[in-house]
N, C-alpha and C positions, 0 to 999 in steps of 0.2 A: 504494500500500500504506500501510495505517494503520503509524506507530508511535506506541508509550505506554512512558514510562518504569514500571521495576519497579517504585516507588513510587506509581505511578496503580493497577498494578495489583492491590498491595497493597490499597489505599483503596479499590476501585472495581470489582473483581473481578465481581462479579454484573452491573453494566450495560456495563463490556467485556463479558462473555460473553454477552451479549444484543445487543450492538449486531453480537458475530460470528455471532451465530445468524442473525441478517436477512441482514446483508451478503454474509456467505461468505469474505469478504476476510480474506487471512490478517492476522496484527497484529505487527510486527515487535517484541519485548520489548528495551529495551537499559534496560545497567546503566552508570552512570558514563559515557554518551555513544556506549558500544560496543554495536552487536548483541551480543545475549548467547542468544536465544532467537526463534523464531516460536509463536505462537499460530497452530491451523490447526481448524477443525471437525470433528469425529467421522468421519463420511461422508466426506468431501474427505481428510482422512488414511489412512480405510481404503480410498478408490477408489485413492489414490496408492499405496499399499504393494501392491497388486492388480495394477498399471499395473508397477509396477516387479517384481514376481514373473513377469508375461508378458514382460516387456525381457530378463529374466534368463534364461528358457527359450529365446529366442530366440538369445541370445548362445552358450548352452551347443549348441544346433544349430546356429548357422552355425561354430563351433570345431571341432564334429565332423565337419563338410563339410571344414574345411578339411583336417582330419589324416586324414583319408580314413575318417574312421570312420561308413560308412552301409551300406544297407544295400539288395540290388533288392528290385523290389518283389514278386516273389513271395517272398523271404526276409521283408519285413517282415510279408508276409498271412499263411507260414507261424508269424511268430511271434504276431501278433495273434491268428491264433486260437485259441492255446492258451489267450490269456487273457480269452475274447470266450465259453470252452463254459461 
């Protein structure tokens, strides 16, 4: 993983975000010596937040297996298809 001090990025903004455009590689931002931020690309952020809305659906299903909140499957086709007419 790249990093670039916030002072490069200051300076130099336009060919960092060109050199992220080709690469993909996120760019780790530190301030003062410490991680302070990631630089991540358009696409690669909005696949991740996509990835992680499916991780979340899936978590909120396997919580409701576990507290027994399901449903058979003629109950779930009676419900689907109220909202399937």
């Amino acid at each position: 993983m790249k990093v670039e001090l916030v002072t490069n990025l200051k300076r130099q903004a336009t060919k960092i975000l060109a050199d992220l455009h080709l690469s993909k590689e996120p760019i780790l931002i530190t301030e003062h010596g410490r991680p302070s931020a990631y630089l991540v690309d358009v696409q690669d952020y909005e696949f991740m937040q996509r990835r992680l809305e499916l991780l979340e659906g899936l978590s909120r299903g396997e919580r409701a297996v576990l507290e027994g909140r399901t449903y058979s499957q003629n109950e779930a086709r009676e419900k689907m298809s109220k909202w399937l007419k």
